[in-house]
C-alpha positions in Angstrom: -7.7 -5.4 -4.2 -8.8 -3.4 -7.5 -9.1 -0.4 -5.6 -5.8 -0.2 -3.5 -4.6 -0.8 -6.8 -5.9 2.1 -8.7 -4.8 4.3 -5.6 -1.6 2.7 -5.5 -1.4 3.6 -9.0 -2.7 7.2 -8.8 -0.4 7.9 -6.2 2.9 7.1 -7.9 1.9 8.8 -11.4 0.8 11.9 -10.1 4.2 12.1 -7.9 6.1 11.3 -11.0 4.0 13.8 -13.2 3.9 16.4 -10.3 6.9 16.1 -7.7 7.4 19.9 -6.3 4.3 21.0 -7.1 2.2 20.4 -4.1 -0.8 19.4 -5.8 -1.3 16.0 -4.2 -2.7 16.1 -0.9 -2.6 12.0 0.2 -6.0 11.4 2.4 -5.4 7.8 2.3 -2.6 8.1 5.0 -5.3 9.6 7.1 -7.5 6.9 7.0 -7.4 5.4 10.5 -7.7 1.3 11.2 -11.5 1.6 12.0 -12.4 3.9 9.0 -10.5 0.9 6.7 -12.1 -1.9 8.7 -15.7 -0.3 8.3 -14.9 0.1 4.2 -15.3 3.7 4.3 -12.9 4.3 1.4 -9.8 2.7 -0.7 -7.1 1.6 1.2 -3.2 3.1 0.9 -2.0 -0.3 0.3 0.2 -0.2 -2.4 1.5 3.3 -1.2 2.2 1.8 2.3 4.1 -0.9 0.4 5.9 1.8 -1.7 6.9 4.7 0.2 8.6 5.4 3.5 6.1 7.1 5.9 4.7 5.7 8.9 1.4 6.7 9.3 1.3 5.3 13.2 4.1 8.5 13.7 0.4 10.7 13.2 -1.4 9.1 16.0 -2.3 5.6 17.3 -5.3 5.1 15.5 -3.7 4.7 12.0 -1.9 1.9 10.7 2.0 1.3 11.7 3.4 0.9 8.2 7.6 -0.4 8.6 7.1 -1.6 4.8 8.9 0.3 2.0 11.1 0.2 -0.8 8.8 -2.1 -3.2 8.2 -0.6 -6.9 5.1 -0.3 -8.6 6.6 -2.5 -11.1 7.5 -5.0 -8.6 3.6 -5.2 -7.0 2.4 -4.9 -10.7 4.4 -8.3 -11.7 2.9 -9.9 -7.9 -0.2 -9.0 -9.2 -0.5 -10.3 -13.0 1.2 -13.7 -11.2 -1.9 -13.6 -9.1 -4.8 -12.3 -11.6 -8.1 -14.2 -10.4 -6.7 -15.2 -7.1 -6.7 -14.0 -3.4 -5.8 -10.7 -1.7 -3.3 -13.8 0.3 -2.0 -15.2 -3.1 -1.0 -11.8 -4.1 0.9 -11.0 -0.4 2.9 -14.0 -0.5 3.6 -13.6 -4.3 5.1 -10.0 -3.2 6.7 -11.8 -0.2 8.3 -14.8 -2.3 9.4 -12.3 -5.5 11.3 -9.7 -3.7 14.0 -9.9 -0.9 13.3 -6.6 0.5 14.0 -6.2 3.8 11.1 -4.7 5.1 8.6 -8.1 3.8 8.8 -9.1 7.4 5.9 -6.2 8.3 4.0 -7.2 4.9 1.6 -9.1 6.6 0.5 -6.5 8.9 -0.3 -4.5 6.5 -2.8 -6.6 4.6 -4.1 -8.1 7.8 -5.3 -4.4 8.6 -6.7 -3.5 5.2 -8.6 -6.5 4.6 
């Protein structure tokens, strides 16, 4: 969890800061299912939760994100409601928060980064 966080957080800053400039290449939407079962790096997470691209539109092997719309803020708040608790505890907290209309797919996405 404390890393998807920091990448989650990396991410939206450095779009903020940077937006236009092309500096940010985003290699965690290239991580495929295997690479994020086997722990080879941080997982895209809170990006997946965040923004609107699908990574499964790239090729079959990579997750099929249909979850976006959630705010930083909005994870952030999930989060501190969870502190010391389970990567579970802090997908239902997002879940029971937030009406977004996307949650439905929330669970797919931790299921495949845990």
């Amino acid at each position: 969890m404390p890393e998807s966080w920091a990448v989650g957080v990396e991410w939206v800053i450095t779009n903020d800061v940077y937006s236009g400039y092309g500096i940010y290449d985003n290699l965690y939407q290239e991580y495929t299912i295997s690479k994020i079962k086997n722990n080879e790096g941080y997982t895209p997470l809170v990006i997946d939760l965040i923004d609107d691209v699908n990574q499964r539109s790239n090729g079959t092997l990579l997750p099929n994100d249909q979850v976006e719309d959630y705010t930083l803020s909005q994870l952030e708040l999930a989060l501190v409601f969870t502190m010391g608790s389970s990567w579970w505890n802090w997908r239902t907290k997002i879940k029971e928060m937030y009406n977004n209309p996307t949650k439905e797919h929330v669970d797919y996405l931790f299921q495949t980064y845990y």
